[in-house]
N, CA, C and O of each residue as an XYZ file, in Angstrom:
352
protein
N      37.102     32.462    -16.105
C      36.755     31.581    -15.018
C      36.737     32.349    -13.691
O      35.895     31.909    -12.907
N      37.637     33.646    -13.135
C      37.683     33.964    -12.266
C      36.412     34.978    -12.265
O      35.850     35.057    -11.172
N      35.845     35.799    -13.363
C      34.580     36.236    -13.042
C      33.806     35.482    -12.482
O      33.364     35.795    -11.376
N      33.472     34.391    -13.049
C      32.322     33.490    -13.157
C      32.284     33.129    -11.102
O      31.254     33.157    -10.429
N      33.240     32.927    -10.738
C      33.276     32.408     -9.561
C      33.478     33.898     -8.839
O      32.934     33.984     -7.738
N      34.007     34.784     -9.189
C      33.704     36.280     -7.795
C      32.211     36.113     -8.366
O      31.549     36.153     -7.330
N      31.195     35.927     -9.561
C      30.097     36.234     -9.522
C      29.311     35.198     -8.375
O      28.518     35.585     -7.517
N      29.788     33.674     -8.624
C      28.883     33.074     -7.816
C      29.010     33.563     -5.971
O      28.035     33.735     -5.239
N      30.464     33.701     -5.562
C      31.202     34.129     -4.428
C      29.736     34.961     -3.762
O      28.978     34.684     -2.832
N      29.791     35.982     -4.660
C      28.958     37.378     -4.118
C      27.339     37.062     -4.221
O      26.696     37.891     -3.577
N      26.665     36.236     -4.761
C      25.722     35.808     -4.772
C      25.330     35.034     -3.563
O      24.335     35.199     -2.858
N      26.345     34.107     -3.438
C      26.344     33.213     -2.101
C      25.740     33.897     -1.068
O      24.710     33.803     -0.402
N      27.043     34.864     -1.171
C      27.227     35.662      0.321
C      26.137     36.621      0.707
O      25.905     36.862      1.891
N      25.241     37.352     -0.607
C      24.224     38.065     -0.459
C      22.748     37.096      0.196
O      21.839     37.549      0.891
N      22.887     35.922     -0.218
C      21.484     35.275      0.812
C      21.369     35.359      1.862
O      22.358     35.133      2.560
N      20.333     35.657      2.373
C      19.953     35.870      4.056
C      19.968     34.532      4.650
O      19.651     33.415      4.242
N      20.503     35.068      5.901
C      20.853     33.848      6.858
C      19.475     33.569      7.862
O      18.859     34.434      8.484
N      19.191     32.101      7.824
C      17.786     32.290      8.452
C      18.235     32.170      9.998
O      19.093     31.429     10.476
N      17.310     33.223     10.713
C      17.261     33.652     12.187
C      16.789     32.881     12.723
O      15.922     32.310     12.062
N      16.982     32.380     14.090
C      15.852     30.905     15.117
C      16.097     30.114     14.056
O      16.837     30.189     13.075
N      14.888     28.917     14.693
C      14.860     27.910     14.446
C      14.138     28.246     12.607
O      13.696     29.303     12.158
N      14.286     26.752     11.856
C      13.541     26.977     10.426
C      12.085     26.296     11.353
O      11.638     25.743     12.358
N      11.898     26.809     10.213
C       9.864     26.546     10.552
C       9.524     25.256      9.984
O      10.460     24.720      9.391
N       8.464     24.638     10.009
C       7.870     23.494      9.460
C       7.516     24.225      8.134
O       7.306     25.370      7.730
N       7.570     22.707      7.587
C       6.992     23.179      5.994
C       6.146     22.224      5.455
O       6.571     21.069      5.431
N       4.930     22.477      4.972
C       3.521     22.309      4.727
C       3.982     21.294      3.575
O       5.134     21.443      3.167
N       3.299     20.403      3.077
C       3.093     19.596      1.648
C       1.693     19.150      1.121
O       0.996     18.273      1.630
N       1.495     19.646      0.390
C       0.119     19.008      0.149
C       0.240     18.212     -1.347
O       0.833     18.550     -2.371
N      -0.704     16.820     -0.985
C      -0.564     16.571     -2.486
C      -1.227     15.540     -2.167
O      -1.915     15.495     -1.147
N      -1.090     14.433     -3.120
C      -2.302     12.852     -3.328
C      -1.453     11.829     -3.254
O      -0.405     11.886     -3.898
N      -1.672     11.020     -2.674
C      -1.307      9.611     -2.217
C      -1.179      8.232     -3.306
O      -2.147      7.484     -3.450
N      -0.370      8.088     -3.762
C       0.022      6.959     -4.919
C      -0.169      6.011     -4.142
O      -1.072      5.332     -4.632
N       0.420      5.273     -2.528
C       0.693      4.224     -2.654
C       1.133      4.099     -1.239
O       2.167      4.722     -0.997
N       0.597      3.435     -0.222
C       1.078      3.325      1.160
C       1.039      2.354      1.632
O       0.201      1.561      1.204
N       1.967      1.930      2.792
C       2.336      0.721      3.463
C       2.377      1.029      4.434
O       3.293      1.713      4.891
N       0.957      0.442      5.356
C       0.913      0.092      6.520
C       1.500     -0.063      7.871
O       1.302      0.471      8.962
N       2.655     -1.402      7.207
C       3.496     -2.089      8.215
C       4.553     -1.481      8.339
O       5.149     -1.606      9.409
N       5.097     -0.664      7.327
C       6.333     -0.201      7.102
C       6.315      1.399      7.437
O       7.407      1.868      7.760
N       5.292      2.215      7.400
C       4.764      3.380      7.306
C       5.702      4.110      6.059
O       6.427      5.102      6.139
N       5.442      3.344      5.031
C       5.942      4.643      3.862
C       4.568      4.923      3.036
O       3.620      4.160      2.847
N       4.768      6.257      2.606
C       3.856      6.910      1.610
C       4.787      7.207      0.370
O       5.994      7.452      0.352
N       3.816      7.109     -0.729
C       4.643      7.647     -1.988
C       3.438      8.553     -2.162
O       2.255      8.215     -2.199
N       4.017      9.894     -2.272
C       2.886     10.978     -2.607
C       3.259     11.908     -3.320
O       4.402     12.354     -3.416
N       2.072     12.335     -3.994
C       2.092     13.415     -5.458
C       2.126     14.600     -4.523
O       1.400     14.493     -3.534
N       2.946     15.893     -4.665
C       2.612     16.750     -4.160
C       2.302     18.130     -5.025
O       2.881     18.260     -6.104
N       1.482     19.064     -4.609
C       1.006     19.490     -5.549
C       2.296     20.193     -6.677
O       2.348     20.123     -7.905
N       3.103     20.761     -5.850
C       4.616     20.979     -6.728
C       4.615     20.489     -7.960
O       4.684     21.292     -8.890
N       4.529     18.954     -8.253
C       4.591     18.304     -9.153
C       6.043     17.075     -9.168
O       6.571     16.716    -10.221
N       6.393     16.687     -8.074
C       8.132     15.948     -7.754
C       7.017     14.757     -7.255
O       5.809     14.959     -7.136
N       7.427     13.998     -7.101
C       7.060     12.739     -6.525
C       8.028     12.657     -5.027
O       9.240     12.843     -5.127
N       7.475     12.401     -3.808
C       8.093     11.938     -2.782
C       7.844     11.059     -2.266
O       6.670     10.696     -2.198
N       8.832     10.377     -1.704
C       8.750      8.876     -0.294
C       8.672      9.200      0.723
O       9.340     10.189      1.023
N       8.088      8.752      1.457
C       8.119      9.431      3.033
C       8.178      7.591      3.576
O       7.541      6.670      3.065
N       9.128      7.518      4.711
C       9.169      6.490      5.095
C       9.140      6.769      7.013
O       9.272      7.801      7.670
N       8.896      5.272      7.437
C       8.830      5.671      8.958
C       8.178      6.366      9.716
O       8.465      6.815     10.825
N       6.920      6.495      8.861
C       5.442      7.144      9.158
C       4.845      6.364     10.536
O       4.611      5.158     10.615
N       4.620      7.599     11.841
C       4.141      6.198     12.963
C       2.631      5.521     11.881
O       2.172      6.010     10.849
N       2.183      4.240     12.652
C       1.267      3.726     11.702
C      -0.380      4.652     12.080
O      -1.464      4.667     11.498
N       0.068      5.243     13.157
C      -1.839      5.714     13.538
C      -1.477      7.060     12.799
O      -2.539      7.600     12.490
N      -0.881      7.476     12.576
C      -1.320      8.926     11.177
C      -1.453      8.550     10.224
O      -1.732      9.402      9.381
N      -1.331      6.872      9.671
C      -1.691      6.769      8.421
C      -3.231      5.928      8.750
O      -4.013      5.586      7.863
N      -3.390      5.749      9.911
C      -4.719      4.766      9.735
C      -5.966      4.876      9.073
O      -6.591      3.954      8.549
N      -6.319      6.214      9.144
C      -7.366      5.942      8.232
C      -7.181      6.758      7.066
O      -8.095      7.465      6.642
N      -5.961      6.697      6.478
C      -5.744      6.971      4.949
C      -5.678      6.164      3.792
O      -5.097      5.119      4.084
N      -5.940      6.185      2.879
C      -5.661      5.367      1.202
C      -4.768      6.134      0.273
O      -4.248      7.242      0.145
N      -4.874      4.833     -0.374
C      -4.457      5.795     -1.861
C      -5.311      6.798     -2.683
O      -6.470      6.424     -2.862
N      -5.058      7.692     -3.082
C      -5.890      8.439     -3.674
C      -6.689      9.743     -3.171
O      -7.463     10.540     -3.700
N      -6.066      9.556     -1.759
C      -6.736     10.922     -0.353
C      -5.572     11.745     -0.893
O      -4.454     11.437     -1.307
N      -6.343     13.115     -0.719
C      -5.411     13.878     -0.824
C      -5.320     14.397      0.730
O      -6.274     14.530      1.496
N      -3.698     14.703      1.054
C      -3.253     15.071      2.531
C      -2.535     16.343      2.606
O      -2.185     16.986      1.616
N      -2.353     16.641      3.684
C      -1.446     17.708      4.011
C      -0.277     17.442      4.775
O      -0.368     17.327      5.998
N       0.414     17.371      4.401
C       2.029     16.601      5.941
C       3.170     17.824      6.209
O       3.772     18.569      5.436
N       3.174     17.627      8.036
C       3.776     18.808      7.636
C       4.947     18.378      8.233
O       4.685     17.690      9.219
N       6.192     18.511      8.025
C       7.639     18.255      7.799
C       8.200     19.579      8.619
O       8.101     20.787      8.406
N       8.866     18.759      9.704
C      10.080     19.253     10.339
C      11.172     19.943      9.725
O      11.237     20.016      8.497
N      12.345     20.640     10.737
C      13.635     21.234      9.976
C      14.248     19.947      9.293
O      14.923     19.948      8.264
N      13.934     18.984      9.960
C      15.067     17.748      9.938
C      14.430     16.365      9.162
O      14.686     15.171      9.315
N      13.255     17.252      8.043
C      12.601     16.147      7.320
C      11.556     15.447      8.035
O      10.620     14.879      7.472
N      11.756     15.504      9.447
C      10.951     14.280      9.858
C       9.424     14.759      9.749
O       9.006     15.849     10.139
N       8.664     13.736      9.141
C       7.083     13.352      9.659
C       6.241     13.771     10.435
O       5.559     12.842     10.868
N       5.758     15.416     11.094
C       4.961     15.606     12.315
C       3.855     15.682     12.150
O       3.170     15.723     13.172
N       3.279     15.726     11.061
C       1.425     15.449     11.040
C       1.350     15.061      9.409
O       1.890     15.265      8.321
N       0.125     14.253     10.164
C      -0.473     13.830      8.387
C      -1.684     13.944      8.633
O      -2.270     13.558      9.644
N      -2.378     14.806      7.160
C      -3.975     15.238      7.752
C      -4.771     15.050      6.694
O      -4.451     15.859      5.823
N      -5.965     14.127      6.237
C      -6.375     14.347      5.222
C      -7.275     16.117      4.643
O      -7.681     17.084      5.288
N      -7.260     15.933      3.824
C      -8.072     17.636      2.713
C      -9.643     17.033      2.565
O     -10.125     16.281      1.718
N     -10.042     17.471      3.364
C     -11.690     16.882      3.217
C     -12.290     17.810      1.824
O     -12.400     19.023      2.006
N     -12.604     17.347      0.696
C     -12.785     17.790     -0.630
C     -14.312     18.202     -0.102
O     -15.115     18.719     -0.878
């Protein structure tokens, strides 16, 4: 047991520590299912996980559906800063 844990210990400690701020991070994927009033999306992303996105303002979803594929790009802190459709 005490290997097992100096192994995880030293593993930990070898990951790089990220410098500044984290960056936004991109999602792309297809749209299952959205609500308007509420601003949630349920979207396929290409990854393959299913996500909720809730508290979407309502004019980035206005002229989206189900079935658009988008790009959203996500803050350090999760939050919502653009939603863009993928013009096929």
């Amino acid at each position: 047991m005490f290997m097992v844990l100096l192994i995880i210990s030293r593993a930990i400690a070898a990951e790089p520590v990220p410098v500044g701020d984290p960056t936004d991070r991109l999602v792309c994927g297809t749209i299952l299912s959205i609500s308007y009033t509420t601003g949630d999306l349920l979207l396929s992303p290409d990854e393959g996980t299913v996500l909720v996105l809730y508290g979407i303002d309502s004019a980035a979803l206005r002229d989206l559906s189900a079935g658009d594929r988008v790009r959203i790009r996500l803050g350090a802190d999760a939050e919502v800063r653009e939603v863009a459709r993928i013009e096929l």
